[in-house]
MISE-864457 format. One record per residue (C-alpha): residue number from 1; residue in one letter; chain; x, y, z. Coordinates in pm, 1 decimal. Example, Ala and Ser with C-alpha at 12.3 -4.5 7.8 and 13.67 -1.06 7.14 Angstrom:
% residues 2
KOLRO,n,res,chain,u,v,w
KOLRO,1,A,A,1230.0,-450.0,780.0
KOLRO,2,S,A,1367.0,-106.0,714.0
//
This chain:
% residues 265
KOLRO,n,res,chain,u,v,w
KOLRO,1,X,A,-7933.9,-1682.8,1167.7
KOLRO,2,X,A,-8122.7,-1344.5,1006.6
KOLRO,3,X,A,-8304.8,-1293.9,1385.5
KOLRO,4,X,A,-8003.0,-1407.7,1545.1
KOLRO,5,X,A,-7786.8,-1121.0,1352.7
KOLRO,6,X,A,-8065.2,-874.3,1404.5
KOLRO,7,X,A,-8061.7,-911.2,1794.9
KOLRO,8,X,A,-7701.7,-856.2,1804.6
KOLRO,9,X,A,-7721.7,-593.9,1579.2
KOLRO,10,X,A,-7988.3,-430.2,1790.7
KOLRO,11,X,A,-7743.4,-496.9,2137.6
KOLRO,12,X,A,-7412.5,-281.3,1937.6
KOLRO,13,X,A,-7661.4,11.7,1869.7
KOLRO,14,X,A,-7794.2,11.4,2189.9
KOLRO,15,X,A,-7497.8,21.9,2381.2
KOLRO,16,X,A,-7386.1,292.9,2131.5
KOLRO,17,X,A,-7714.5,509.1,2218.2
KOLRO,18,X,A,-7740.8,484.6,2584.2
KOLRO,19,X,A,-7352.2,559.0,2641.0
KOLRO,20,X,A,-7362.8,811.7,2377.6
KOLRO,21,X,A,-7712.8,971.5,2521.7
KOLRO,22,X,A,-7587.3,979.4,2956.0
KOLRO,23,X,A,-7261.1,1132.4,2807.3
KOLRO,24,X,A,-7451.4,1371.9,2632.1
KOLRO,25,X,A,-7705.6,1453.3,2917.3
KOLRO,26,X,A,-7410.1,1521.2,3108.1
KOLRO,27,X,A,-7230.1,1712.7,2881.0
KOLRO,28,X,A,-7541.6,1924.2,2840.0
KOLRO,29,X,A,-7555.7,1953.7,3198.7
KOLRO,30,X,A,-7211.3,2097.4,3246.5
KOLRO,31,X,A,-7228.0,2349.4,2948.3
KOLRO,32,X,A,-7538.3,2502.5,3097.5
KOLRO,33,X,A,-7351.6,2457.6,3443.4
KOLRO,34,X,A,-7687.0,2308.7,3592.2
KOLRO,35,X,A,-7687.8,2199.1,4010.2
KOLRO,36,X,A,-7708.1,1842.1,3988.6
KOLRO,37,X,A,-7952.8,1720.4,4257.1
KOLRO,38,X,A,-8150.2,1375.8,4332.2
KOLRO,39,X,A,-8462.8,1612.7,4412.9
KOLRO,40,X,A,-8682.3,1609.4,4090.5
KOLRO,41,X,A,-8784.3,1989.5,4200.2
KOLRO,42,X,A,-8427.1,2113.0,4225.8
KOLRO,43,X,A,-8175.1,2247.9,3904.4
KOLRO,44,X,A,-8046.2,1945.5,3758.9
KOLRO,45,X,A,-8344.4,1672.4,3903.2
KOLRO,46,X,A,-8483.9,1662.7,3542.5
KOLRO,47,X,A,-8156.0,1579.1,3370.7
KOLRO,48,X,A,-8163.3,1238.8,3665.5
KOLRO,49,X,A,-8504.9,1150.9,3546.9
KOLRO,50,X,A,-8437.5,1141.6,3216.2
KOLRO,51,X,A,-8124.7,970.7,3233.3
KOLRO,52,X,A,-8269.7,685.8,3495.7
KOLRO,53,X,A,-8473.4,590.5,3163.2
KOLRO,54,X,A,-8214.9,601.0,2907.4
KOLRO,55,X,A,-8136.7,247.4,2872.1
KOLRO,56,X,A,-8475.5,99.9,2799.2
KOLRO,57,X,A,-8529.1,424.8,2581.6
KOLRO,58,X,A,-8234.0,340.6,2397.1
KOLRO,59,X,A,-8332.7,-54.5,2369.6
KOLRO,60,X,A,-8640.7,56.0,2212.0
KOLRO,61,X,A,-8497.2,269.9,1952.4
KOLRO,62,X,A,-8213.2,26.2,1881.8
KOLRO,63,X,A,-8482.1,-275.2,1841.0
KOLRO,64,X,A,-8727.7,-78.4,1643.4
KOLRO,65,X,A,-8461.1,12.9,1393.5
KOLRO,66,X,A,-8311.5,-326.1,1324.9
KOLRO,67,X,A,-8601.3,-579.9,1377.2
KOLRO,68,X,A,-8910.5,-333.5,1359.0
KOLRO,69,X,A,-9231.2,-338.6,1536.1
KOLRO,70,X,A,-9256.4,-683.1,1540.8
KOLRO,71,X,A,-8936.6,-692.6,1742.0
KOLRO,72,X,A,-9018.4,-461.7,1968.2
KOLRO,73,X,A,-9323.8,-700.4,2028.0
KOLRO,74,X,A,-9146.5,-1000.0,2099.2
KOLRO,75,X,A,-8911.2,-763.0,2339.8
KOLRO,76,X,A,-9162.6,-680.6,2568.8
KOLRO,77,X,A,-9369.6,-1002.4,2542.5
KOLRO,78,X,A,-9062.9,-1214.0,2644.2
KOLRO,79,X,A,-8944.2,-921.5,2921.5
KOLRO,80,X,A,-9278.1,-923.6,3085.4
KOLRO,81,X,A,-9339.1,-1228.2,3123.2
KOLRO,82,X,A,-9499.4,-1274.4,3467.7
KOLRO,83,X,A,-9639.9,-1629.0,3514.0
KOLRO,84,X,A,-9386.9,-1813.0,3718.0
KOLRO,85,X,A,-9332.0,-1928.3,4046.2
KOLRO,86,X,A,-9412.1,-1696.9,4337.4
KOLRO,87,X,A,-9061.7,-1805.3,4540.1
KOLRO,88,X,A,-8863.2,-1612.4,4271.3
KOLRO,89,X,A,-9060.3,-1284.8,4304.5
KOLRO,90,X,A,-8992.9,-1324.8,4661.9
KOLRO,91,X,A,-8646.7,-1370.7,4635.4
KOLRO,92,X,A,-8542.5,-1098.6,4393.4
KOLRO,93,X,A,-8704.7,-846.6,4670.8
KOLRO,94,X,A,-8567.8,-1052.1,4985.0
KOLRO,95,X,A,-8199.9,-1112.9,4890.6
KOLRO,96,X,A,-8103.6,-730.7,4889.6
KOLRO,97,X,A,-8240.4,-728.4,5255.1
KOLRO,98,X,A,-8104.7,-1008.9,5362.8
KOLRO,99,X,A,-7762.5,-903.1,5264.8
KOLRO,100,X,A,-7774.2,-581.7,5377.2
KOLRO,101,X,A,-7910.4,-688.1,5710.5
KOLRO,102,X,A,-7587.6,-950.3,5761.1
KOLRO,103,X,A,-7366.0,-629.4,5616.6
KOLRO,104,X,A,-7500.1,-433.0,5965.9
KOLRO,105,X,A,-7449.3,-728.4,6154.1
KOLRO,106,X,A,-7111.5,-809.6,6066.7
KOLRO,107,X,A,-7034.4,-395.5,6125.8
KOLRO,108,X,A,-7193.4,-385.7,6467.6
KOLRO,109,X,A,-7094.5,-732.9,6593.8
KOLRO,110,X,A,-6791.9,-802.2,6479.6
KOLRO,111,X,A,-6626.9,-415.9,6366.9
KOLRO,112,X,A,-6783.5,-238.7,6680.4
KOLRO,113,X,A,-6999.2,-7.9,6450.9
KOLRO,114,X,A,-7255.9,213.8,6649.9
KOLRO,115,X,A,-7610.7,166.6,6523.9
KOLRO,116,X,A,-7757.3,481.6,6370.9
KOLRO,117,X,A,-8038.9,636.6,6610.7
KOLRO,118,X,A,-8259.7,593.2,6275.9
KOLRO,119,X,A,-8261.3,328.0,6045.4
KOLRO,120,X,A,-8540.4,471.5,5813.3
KOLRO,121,X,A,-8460.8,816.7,5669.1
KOLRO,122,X,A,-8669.4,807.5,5282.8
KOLRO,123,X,A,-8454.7,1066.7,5079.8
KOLRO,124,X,A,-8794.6,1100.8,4900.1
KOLRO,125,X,A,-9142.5,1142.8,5011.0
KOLRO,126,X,A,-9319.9,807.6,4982.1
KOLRO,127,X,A,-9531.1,946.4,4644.8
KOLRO,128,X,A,-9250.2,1069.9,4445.3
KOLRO,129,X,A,-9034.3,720.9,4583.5
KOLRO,130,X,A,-9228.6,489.6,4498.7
KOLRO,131,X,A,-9299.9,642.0,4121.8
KOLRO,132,X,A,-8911.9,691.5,4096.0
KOLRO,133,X,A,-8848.8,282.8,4212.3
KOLRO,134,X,A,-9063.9,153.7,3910.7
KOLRO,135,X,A,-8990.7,433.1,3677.1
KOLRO,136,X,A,-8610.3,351.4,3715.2
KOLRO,137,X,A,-8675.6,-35.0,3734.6
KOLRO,138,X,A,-8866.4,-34.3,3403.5
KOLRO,139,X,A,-8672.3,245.0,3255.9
KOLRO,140,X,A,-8306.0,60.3,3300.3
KOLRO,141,X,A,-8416.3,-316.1,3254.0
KOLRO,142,X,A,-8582.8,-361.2,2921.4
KOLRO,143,X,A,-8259.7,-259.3,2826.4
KOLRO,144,X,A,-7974.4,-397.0,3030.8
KOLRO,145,X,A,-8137.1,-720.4,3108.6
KOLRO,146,X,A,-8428.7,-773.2,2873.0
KOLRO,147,X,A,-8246.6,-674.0,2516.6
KOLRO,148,X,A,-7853.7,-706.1,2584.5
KOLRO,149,X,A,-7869.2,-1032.0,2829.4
KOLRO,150,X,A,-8012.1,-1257.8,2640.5
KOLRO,151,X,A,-7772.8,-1170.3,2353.1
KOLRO,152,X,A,-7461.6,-1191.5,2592.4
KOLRO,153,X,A,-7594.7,-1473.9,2726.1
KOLRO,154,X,A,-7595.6,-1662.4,2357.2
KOLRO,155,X,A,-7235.9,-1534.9,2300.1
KOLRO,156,X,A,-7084.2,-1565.1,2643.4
KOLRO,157,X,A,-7262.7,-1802.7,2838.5
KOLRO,158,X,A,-7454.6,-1757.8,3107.7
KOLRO,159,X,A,-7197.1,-1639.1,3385.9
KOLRO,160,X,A,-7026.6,-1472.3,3090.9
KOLRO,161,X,A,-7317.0,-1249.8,3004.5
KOLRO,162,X,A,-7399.8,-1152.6,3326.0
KOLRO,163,X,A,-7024.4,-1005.7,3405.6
KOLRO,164,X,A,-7050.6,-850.6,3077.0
KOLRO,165,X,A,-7372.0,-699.6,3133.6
KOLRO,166,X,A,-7288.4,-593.2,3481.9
KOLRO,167,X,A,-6955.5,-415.8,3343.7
KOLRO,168,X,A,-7150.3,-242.0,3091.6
KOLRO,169,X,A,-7399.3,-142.6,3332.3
KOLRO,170,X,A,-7124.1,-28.1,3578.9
KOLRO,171,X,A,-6945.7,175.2,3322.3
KOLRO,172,X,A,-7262.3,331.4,3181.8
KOLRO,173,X,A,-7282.1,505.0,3532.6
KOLRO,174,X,A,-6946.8,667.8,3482.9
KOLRO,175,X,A,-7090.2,1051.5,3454.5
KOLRO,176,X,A,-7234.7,1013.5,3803.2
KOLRO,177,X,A,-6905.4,1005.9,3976.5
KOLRO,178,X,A,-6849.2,1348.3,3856.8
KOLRO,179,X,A,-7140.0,1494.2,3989.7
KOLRO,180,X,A,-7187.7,1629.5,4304.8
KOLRO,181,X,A,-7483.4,1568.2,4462.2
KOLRO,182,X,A,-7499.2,1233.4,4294.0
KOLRO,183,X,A,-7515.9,907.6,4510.8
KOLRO,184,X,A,-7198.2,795.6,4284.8
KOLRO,185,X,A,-6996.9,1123.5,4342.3
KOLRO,186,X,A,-6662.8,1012.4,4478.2
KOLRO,187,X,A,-6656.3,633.5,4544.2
KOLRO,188,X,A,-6484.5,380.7,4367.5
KOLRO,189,X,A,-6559.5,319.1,4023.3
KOLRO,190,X,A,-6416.1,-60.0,4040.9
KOLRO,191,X,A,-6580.9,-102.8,4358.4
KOLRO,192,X,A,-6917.2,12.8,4191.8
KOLRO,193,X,A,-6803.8,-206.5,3891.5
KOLRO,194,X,A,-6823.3,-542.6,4129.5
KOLRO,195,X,A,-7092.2,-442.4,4311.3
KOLRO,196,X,A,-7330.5,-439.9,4030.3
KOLRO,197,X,A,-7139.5,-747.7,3838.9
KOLRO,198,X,A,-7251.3,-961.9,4171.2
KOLRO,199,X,A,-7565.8,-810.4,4123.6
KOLRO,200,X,A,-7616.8,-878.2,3723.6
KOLRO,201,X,A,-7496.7,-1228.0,3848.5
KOLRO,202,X,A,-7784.3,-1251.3,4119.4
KOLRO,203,X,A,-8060.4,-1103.3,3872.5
KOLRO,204,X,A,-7915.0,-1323.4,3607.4
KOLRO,205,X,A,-8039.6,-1634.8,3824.1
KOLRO,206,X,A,-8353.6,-1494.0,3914.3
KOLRO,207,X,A,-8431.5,-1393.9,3504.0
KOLRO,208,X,A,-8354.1,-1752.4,3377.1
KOLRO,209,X,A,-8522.9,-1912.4,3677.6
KOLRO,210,X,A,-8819.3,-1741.2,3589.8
KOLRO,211,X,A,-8830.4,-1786.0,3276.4
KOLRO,212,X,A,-8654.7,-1467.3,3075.6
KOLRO,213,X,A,-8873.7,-1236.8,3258.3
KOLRO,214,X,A,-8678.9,-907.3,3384.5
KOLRO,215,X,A,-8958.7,-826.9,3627.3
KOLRO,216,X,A,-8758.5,-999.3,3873.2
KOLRO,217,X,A,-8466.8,-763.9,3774.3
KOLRO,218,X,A,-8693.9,-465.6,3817.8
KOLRO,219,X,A,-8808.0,-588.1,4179.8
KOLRO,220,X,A,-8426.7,-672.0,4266.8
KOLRO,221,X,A,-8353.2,-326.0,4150.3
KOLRO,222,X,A,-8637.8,-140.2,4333.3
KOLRO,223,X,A,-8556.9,-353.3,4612.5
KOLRO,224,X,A,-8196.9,-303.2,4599.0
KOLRO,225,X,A,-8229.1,93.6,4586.9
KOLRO,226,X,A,-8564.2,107.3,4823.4
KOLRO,227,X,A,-8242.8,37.8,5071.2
KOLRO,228,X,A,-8003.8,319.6,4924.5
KOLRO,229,X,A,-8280.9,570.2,4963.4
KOLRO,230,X,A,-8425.5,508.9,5270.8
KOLRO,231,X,A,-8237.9,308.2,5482.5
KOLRO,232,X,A,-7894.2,403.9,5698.6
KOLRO,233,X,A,-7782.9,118.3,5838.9
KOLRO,234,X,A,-7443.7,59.0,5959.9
KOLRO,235,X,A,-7153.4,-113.1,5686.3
KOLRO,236,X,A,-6789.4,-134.3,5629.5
KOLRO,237,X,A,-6630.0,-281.3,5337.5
KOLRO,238,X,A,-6696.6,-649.6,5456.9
KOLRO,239,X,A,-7049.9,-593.4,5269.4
KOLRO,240,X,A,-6894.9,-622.9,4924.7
KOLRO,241,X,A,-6764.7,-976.8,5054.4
KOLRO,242,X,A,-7129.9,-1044.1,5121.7
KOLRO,243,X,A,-7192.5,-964.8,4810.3
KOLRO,244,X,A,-6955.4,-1209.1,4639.7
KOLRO,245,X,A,-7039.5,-1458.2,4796.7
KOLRO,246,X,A,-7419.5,-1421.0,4733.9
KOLRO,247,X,A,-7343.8,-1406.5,4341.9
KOLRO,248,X,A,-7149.4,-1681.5,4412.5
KOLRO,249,X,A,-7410.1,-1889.4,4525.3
KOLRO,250,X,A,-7610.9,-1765.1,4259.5
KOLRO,251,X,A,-7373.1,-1928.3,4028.0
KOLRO,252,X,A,-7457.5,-2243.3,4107.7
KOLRO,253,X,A,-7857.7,-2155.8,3979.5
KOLRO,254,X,A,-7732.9,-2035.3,3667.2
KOLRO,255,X,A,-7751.0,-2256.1,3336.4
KOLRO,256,X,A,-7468.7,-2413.0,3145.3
KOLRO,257,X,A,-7241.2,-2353.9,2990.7
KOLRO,258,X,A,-7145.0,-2091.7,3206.8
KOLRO,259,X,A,-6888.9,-1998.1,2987.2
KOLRO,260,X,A,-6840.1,-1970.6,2588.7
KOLRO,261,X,A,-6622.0,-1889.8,2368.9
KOLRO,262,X,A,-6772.4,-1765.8,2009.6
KOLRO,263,X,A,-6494.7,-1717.1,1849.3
KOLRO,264,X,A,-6379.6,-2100.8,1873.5
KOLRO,265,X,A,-6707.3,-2205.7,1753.0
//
């Protein structure tokens, strides 16, 4: 009951810190009226790098100061786990191709979208991309899904964790929509919010099919933003249908309950 008080305890501050910290960074950023940019060499490319590792930052912090060093331990030695079956490594890379590749069907086919003259256009050179995929994989998952899922999961269940986590996660992106230059900067904040809830959902499968480890999450993630960075590929809005539907499906994969209520218990 101690540990079980300590984790939670851990979850609250680390929310706290790593909404507290992006509003800062971009609060910071505005008073010194710094160009945002997604280039790491441009004004304002520091401020994204050290913001794409907030979260597991903040988990650290928030862990070391309510269960110590020990904690932290058992954090990273349950989060990294990384003996499980190949098939789920697979998938958590696969599934954000596969949808994205019936999205530009179902925009071509069915819609009458024109296929772009080129489908592979990196944003990044292919040094500085492929640091920046793991960097922001390991630097948003230790925290999101290794520290506050398995807590949400405990309190919520296991379909209730994920939507809270994936809310949370949503939110925490908030500053981004404000910034020009940003990959965020004027779309739909409760669009973005159900896109990454069907997400958490899908990496919520893979993590407790493979045992608690979030290295699927960080492969989903690279995989899932390996495609925002490089690829143009025709869409519409039917994609966040294809989205639904794969969390969905995911549902099924998840453990019971999928739902609880803690404050009946």
């Amino acid at each position: 009951m101690e540990d079980e008080t300590k984790r939670t305890s851990s979850f609250m501050l680390f929310v706290a810190l790593a909404y507290g910290a992006i509003w800062g960074l971009f609060g910071l950023g505005t008073w010194l009226a710094i160009p945002f940019a997604m280039d790491p060499r441009a004004p304002g490319g520091l401020f994204y790098l050290v913001g794409a590792a907030l979260p597991s930052s903040c988990a650290i912090v928030a862990v070391l100061v309510f269960e110590g060093w020990e904690g932290l331990r058992r954090l990273m030695q349950r989060s990294l786990v990384w003996h499980f079956s190949p098939f789920w490594y697979l998938a958590a890379i696969l599934i954000p191709f596969m949808v994205t590749g019936i999205n530009a069907m179902i925009a071509m086919l069915l819609l009458g979208v024109s296929a772009p003259q080129h489908w592979f256009v990196p944003a990044f050179g292919p040094g500085f991309l492929l640091f920046f995929l793991v960097y922001n994989g390991l630097g948003e998952e230790i925290g999101w899904r290794g520290l506050a899922l398995p807590v949400l999961q405990r309190h919520f269940g296991s379909l209730g964790g994920n939507i809270a986590v994936g809310v949370i996660w949503a939110f925490w992106h908030l500053p981004l929509f404000w910034l020009r230059g940003s990959y965020q900067h004027g779309d739909s904040i409760l669009l973005y919010a159900l896109l990454l809830t069907c997400w958490s959902i899908i990496m919520g499968m893979l993590i407790n099919k493979s045992g608690g480890s979030i290295l699927v999450a960080i492969l989903f993630h690279e995989s899932a933003n390996f495609i925002a960075f490089t690829l143009r590929y025709p869409s519409s809005h039917y994609g966040y249908y294809v989205w639904v539907l794969a969390a969905a499906l995911a549902i099924a994969f998840l453990p019971r309950p999928y739902v609880r209520t803690p404050w009946k218990a």
